[in-house]
Steps between C-alpha positions, in 0.01 A plus 500: 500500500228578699679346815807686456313875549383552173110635462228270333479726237893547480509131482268447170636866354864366484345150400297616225778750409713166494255290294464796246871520418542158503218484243595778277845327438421252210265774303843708339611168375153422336440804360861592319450105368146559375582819302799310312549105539812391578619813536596622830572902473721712752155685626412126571788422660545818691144472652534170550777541743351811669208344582737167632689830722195549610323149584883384704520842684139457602582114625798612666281762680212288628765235621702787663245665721349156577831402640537824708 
């Protein structure tokens, strides 16, 4: 990214940024199925796909403005 225009500290912001979301997604999941096993509630499911939103639009971001 760095070739492209982008700032050293642009580069590992958006990285980090990246990395965060990415590992954020499985901890809904864990959490709705640790409070009742086998049990997957709407909260669960609702955050579960929020936070999947959230990890694709942030993929389809980096991979955007590295193309451009």
């Amino acid at each position: 990214m760095a070739n492209i225009g982008f700032s050293q500290r642009r580069t590992l912001l958006y990285l980090y940024g990246w990395t965060l979301v990415m590992a954020a997604l499985p901890w809904p999941a864990l959490r709705s199925l640790q409070r009742q096993p086998r049990h997957f509630d709407a909260s669960g499911r609702r955050s579960c796909l929020a936070f999947g939103v959230a990890a694709v639009a942030a993929s389809v971001y980096l991979i955007v403005s590295w193309r451009s």
